[in-house]
Each structure stands twice: as structure tokens, then as C-alpha cells.
C-alpha positions as CSV (number, residue, x, y, z in Angstrom):
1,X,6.8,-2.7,-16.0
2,X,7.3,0.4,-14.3
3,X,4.9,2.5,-12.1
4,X,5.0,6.4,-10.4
5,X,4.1,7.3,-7.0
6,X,2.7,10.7,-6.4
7,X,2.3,11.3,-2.4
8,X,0.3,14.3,-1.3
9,X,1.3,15.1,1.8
10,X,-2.1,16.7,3.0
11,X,-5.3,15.3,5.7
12,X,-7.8,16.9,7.0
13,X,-7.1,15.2,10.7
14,X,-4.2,13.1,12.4
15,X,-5.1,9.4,12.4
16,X,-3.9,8.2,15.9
17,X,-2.2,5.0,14.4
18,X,-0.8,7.1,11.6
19,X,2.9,7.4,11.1
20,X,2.8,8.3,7.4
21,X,4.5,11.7,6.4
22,X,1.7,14.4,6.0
23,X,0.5,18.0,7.3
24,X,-3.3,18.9,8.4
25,X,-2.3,22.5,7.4
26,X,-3.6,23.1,3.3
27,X,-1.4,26.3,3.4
28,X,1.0,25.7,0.9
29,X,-1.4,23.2,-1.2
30,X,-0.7,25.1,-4.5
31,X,2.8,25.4,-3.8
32,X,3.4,21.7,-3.0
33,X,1.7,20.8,-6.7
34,X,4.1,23.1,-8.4
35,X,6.3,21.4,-7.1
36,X,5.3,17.7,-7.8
37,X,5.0,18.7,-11.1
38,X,8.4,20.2,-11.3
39,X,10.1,17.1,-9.7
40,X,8.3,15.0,-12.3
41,X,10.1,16.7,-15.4
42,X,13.2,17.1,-13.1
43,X,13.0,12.9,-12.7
44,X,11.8,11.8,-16.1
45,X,14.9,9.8,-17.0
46,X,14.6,8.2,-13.9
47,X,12.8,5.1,-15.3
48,X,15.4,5.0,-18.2
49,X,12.0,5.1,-20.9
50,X,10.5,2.1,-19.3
51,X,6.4,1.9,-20.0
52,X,4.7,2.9,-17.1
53,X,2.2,0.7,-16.3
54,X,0.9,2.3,-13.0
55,X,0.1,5.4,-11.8
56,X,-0.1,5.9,-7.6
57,X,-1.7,8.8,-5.8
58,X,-1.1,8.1,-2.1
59,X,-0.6,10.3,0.6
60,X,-1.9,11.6,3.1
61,X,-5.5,11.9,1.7
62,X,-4.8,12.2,-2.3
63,X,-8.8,13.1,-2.6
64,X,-8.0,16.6,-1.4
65,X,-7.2,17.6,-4.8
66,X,-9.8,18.9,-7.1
67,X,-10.2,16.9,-10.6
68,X,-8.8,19.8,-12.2
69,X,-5.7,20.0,-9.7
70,X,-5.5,15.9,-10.7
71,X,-5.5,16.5,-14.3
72,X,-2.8,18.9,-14.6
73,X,-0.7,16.6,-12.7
74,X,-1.6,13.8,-15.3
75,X,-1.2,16.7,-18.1
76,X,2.4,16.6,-17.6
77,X,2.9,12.9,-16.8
78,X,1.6,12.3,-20.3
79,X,4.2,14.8,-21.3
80,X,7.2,13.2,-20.0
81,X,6.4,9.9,-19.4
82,X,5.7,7.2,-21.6
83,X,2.2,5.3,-20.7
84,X,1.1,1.6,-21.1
85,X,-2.7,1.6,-22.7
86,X,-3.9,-0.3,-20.2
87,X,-2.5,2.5,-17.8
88,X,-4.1,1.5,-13.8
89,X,-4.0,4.8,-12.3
90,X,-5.4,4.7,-8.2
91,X,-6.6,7.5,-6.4
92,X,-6.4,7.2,-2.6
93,X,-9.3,8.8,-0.7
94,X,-11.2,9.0,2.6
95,X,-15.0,8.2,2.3
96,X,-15.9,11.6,3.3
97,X,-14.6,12.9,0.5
98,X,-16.6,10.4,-2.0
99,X,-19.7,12.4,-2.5
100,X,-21.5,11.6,-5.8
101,X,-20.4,15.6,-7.3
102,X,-17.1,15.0,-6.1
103,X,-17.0,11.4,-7.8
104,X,-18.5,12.9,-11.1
105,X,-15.7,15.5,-11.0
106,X,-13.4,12.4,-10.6
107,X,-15.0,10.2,-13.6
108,X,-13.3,13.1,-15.8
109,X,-9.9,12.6,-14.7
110,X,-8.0,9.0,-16.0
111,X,-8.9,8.0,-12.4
112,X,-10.1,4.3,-13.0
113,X,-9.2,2.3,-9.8
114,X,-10.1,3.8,-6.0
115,X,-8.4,2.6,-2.5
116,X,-10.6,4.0,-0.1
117,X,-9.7,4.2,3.4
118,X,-12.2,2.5,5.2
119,X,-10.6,0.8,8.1
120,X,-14.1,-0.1,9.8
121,X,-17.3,0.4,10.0
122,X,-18.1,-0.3,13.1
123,X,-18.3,3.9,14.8
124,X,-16.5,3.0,18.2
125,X,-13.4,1.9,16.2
126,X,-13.4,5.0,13.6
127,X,-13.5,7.1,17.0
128,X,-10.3,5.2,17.8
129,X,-8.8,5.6,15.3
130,X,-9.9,9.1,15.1
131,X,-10.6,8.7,11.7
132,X,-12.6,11.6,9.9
133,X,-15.8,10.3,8.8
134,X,-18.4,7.9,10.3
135,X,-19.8,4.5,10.1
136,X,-22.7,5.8,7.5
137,X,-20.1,7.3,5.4
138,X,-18.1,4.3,4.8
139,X,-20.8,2.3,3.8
140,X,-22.4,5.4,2.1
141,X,-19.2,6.0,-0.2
142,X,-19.0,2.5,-2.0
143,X,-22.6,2.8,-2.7
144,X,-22.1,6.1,-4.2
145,X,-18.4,5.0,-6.1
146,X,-20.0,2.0,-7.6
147,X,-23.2,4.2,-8.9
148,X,-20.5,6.9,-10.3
149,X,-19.1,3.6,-12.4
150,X,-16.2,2.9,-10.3
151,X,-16.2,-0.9,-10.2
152,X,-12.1,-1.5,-9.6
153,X,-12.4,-0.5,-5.7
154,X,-10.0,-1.6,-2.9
155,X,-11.1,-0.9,0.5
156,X,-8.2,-1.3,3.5
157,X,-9.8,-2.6,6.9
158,X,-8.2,-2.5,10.1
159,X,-8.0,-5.5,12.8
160,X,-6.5,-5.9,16.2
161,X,-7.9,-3.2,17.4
162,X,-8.8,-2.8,21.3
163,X,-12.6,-1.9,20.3
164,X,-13.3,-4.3,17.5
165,X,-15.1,-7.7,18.7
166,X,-14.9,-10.8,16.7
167,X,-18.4,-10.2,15.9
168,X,-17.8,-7.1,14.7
169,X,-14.9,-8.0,12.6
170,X,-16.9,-10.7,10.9
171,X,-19.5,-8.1,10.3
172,X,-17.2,-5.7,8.9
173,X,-16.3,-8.4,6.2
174,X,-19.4,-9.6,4.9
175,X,-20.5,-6.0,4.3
176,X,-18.4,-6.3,2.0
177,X,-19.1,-9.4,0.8
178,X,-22.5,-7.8,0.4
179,X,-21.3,-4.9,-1.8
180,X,-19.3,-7.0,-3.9
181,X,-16.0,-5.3,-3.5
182,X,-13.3,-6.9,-5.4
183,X,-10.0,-5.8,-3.5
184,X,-9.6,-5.5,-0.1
185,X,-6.5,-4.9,1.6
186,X,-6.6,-6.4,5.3
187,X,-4.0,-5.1,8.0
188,X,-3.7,-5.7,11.7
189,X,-3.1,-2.7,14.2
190,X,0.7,-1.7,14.6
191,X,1.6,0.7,17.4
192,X,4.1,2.8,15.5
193,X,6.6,5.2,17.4
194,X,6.2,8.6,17.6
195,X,2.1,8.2,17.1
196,X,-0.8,9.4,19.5
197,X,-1.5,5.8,19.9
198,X,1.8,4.8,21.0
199,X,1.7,7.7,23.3
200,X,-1.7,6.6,24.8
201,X,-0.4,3.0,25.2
202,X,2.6,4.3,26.7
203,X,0.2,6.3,29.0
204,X,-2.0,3.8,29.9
205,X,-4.9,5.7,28.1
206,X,-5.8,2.7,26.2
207,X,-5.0,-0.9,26.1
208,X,-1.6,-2.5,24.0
209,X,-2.3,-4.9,21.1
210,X,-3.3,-8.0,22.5
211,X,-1.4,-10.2,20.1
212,X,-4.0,-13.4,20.6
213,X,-6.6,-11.6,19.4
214,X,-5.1,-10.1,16.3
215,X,-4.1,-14.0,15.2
216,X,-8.0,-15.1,16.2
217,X,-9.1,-12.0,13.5
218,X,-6.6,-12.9,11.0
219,X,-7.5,-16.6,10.7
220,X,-11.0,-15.8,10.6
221,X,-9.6,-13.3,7.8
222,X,-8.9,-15.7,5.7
223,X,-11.6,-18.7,6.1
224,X,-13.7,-15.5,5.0
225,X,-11.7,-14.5,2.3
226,X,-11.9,-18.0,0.5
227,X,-15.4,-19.1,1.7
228,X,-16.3,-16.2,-0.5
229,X,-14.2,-16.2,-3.4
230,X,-11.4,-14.0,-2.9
231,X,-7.9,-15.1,-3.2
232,X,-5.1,-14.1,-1.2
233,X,-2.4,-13.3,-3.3
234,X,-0.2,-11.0,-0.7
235,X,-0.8,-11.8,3.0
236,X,-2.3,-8.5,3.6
237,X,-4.1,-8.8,-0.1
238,X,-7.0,-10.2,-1.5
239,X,-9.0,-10.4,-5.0
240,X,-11.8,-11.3,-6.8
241,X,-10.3,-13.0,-10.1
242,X,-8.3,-10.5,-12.6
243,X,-8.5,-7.8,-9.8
244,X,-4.6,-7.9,-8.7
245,X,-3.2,-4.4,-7.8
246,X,-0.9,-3.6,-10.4
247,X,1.2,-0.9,-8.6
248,X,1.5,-3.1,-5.5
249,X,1.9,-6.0,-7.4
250,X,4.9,-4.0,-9.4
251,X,6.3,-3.3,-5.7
252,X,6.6,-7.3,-4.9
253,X,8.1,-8.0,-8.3
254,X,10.7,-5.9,-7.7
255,X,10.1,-3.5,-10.6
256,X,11.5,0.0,-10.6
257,X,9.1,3.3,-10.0
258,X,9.8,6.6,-9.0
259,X,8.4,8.6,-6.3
260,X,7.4,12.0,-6.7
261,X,6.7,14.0,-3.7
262,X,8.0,14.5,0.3
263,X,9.0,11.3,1.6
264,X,8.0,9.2,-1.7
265,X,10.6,5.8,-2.3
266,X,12.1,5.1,-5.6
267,X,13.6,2.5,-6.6
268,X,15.7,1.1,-9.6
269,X,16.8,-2.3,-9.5
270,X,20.6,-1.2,-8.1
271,X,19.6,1.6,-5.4
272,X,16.9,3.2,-3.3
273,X,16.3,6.8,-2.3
274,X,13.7,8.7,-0.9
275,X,13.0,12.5,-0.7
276,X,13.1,14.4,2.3
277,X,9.8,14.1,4.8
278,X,9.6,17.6,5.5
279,X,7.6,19.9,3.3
280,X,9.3,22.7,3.6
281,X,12.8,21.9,3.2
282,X,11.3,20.1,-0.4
283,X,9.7,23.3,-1.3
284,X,12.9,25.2,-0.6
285,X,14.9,22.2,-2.4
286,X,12.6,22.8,-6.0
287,X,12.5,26.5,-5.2
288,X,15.9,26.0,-6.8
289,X,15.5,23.8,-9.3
290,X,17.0,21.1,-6.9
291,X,16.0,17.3,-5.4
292,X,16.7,16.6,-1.6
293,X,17.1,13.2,-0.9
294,X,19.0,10.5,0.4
295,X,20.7,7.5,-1.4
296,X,21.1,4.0,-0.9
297,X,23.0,1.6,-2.9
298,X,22.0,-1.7,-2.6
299,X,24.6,-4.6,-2.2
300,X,23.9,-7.8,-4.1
301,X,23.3,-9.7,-0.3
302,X,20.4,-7.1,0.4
303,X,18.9,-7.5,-2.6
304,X,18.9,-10.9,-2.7
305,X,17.2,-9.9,1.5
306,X,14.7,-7.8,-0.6
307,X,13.6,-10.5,-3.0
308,X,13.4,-12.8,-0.3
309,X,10.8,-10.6,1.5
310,X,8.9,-9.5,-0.6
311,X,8.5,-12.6,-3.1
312,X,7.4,-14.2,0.4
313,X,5.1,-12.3,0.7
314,X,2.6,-13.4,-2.3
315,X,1.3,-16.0,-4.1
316,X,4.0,-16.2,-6.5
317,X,6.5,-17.2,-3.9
318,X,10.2,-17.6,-4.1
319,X,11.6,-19.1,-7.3
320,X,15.2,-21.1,-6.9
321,X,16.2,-21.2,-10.4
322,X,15.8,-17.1,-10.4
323,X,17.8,-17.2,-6.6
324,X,20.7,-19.6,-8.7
325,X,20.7,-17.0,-11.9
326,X,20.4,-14.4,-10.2
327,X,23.1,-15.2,-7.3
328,X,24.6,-18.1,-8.2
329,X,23.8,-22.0,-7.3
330,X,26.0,-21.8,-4.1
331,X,23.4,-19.2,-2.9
332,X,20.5,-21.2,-4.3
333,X,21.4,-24.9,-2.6
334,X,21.7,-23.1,0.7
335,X,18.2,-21.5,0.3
336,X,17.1,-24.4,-0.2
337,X,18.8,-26.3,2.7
338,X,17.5,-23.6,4.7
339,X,13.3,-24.0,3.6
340,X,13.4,-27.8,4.1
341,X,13.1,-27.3,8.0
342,X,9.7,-24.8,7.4
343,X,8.8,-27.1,4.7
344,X,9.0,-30.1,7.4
345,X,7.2,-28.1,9.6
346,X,4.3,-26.9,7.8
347,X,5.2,-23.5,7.3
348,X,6.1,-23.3,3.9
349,X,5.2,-25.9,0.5
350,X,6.8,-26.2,-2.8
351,X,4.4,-25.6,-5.9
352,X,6.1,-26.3,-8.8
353,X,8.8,-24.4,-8.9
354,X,8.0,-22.1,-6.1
355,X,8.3,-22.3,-2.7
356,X,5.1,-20.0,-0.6
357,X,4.3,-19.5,3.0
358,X,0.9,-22.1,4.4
359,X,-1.6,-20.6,6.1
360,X,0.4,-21.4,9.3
361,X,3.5,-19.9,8.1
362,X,2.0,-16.5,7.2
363,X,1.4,-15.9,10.8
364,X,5.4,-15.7,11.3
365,X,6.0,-14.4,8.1
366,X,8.5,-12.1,9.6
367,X,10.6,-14.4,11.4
368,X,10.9,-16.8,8.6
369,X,12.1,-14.2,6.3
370,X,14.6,-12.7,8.2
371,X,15.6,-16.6,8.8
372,X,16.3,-16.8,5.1
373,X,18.6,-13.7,4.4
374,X,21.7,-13.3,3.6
């Protein structure tokens, strides 16, 4: 399995929680998908031939491009790149871009799976958040998606935030409940540096993350989540049956992609790199017929780290038979000495073979896998 990430580094606006790399200046639009498109037949041994399974447009705000602009990138993935049949290819996008001529335009692409960036729908916490559109379009856009024929839809929601009530949050949920969503990705509010919002905070402009109240949200989170079918199989990721998210699924089973665009990650097993976040200086890098980037190698301690975190993270869980094949049964043993006391505790439970965070141990995910490295 192997999947490619295309980020667009374009948005209309500046999100204030936002520390993703983008530009709210379309300038150099056609210039930057010359040069994805270049860097994906500079790149195509990347994968060494593996089927790709997965195709990513993330960004930025990916539904900036035109369905024409979309299929010429796709054009020349088909070229170079060979494709599973069962091909999952995601489009990112803002629901003020989802109009129904816009979502027509989009039916003619291979398009067939949409993560819509939501966050709320309550209108005090898109202002916040200084999201583009309004409470009316986020509703409005599913509606619209799911009468285009677009029924694989993920939707990401927001919690933790200083202007979302309980109440609120709960209604926020069963709206989509209501639609019948099948994916929703759920993720509390983290004051990044270098954002507006950590500026304001910083300011006293608006109030920190109050910590109690993002663990209240997140356990209602989840008695909502399985009181109405959906199944968390990532701790920010939940499913109606057969509706896993094959690219991020790809990410937590450590298979290899590459990423095509400023900023994008690849990743092959053995090393990571990622291109340089500015868009100019990538421009000017495939101006020459050149990649700039930066390398990691990966020592055999961090990624055992990496499988560590990220198997944590889902369903699926740790395995100890891969940990002793994989690294040897020294390695394993002392994993396993090293669960029992989260096990004893509540945190973590074996099934089967595989050990998985509880509900109680997913609210310190973080500290329990950094307990566990190497």
C-alpha cells in the first residue's frame, strides 16, 4: 500500500488556530501547479513501483482548484504512477467552496471521497476561529455534497474552544448524526506557536484552553460516537462500518507515500523528508529542474518510537510479536514489562494479540507513548 500527498498551499483567509504552511495570495497559482506536476515526474521512483492505493489533496484549501486544474494533476499521476482500482482519492475543501456547480464540476474529476472543513456550526465559534464561511454554509454544503452523489464524506469538528458550550458541542454532533455522515474526524483546540491565537492568548485578547473542559467535550465525544454507531478506530477518528480513511489509515500503518508540494512529508520505511515551506524558494528550486528538502534518516530506536505512536493511536494497537520480529525479543519482553503497569491501571487492555489504549488511557495518550519509547 502506498499513497501521494498533494498540498496546495493556497486559502482564501488565515484561520487563527492555523499553523499549516499556506499563502492567502493566488498570485503564483499556475506556477505552483507546474510545479507539483513537475515534482511528481521528478519523484516517481520514489515509491520504488509500489500500487498506490491513495491519493491526498490537502492543503491549504485544495477546493481552490478548478476540476480542470484537478484533472491535469491526476492526468499525470496516471502517467507515472501506478494506481490500485479501488483508487480512494480525497479532496480537501471549505464549505464555501461546495456550491452544487462547483460540486458538478467536481463529479467529473476521480474525486470520490470529500473532507470538509467544518469545525462548527455553531457562528460565534467560526468567528473565532475566523473561519471563512458561516454556520448556514456548513450545514448547507453536506446537503448539497450528498445531493451531487458524494456519500464518502468526512467532516473535522473542533472542541475546546473558549466559545463552544457543552450544549452546543452536543448539538454540533447530532447534526451530524442527523445527516448521516459516515467519517468524522474530532480534534480538540491546540494553541500552536507562531498563530494569531497564540498571539491573542499571549495578549490576553482571549481566554487559554481550559483543559477541564476539553476532557468534559471529549468524553461526551465518544459516549456519542458509539450511542450512535460509529466506531473509533484512531482517537481523533471515527466510522460508520467499511468507512476507514485509507490515506490516514496508510499513515498509522506505517506505509510509505510521497509528498508532493511546499512542506509535504514523505516517507519510506528507512527515512523522512520534507520539502521546503516557503513557496518561493520551491518555485525557484523546480525552476531548475531541482527538489529542496531536508533529510532524515531514521535509526532503528526511532522507528521502533514511530510505530509505538502511531500503532497507539488506533484500534489496531501495538502488536508484540511484530515489536520481537521487528526488533528483536529483548526489545519485545521489555515492552511488555513496561504495559503491565497501564494495563494494571486501566489504561491500556490486551485483545488478542494486541495491546490498545481504554477509554481512560486515550485521555494521556501522549504521556503513555513517550513512556514506552526507546
Amino acid at each position: 500500500m502506498a499513497g501521494i500527498y498533494l498540498h496546495i498551499p493556497f486559502c482564501k483567509q488565515a484561520c487563527h488556530y492555523c499553523n499549516f504552511h499556506f499563502s492567502t495570495s493566488l498570485r503564483y497559482k499556475d506556477a505552483m501547479l507546474n510545479a507539483i506536476k513537475q515534482e511528481l515526474e521528478l519523484r516517481k521512483e520514489y515509491l520504488n513501483g509500489a500500487k498506490v492505493e491513495t491519493v491526498y489533496f490537502g492543503g491549504g484549501t485544495p477546493s481552490l482548484l478548478s476540476a480542470q486544474e484537478i484533472l491535469s494533476i491526476f492526468d499525470l499521476i496516471q502517467l507515472h504512477y501506478p494506481l490500485a482500482k479501488d483508487l480512494e482519492v480525497t479532496l480537501e475543501a471549505n464549505p464555501d467552496d461546495l456550491t452544487k456547480e462547483y460540486l458538478a464540476e467536481l463529479k467529473t474529476t476521480p474525486v470520490n471521497r470529500l473532507s470538509i472543513g467544518l469545525q462548527s456550526f455553531v457562528e460565534e465559534d467560526l468567528k473565532f476561529m475566523n473561519r471563512a464561511h458561516n454556520a448556514q454554509e456548513a450545514k448547507q454544503c453536506l446537503v448539497n455534497a450528498q445531493e451531487a452523489g458524494f456519500h464518502n464524506i468526512t467532516i473535522d469538528l473542533i472542541y475546546g474552544t473558549p466559545t463552544l458550550s457543552h450544549k452546543s458541542w452536543l448539538k454540533n454532533l447530532q447534526t451530524i448524526f442527523d445527516l448521516g455522515i459516515p467519517h468524522i474526524s474530532c480534534y480538540a483546540l491546540t494553541v500552536e506557536p507562531k498563530t494569531a491565537l497564540a498571539h491573542f492568548v499571549k495578549t490576553g485578547k482571549v481566554q487559554d484552553v481550559e483543559e477541564e473542559d476539553t476532557a468534559q467535550q471529549f468524553e461526551l465525544l465518544l459516549e456519542q460516537m458509539a450511542e450512535n454507531g460509529y466506531e473509533q478506530y484512531e482517537i481523533s477518528n471515527f466510522c460508520k462500518p467499511s468507512f476507514y480513511a485509507k490515506h490516514n489509515s496508510s499513515y498509522w500503518k506505517s506505509a510509505h507515500y510521497v509528498g508532493i508540494g511546499p512542506s509535504a512529508h514523505s516517507f519510506n520505511g528507512h527515512s523522512r523528508q520534507w520539502n521546503i515551506a516557503n513557496n518561493g524558494l520551491y518555485l525557484k528550486a523546480l525552476k531548475n529542474n531541482e527538489l529542496n528538502f531536508e533529510l532524515e534518516e531514521l535509526s532503528e530506536t526511532e522507528q521502533h518510537n514511530e510505530y509505538i505512536m502511531t500503532s497507539l493511536r488506533t484500534k489496531w494497537g501495538a502488536n508484540v510479536e511484530h515489536i520481537a520480529n521487528r526488533w528483536g525479543v529483548k526489545v519485545a519482553l521489555q515492552f511488555k514489562k513496561n504495559v503491565e503497569q497501564y494495563c494494571q491501571n486501566g489504561f491500556m487492555e490486551l485483545k488478542e494479540e494486541e495491546y490498545v489504549l481504554t477509554t481512560k488511557g486515550k485521555l494521556i495518550a501522549d504521556n503513555i507513548m513517550s513512556e514506552l519509547f526507546l
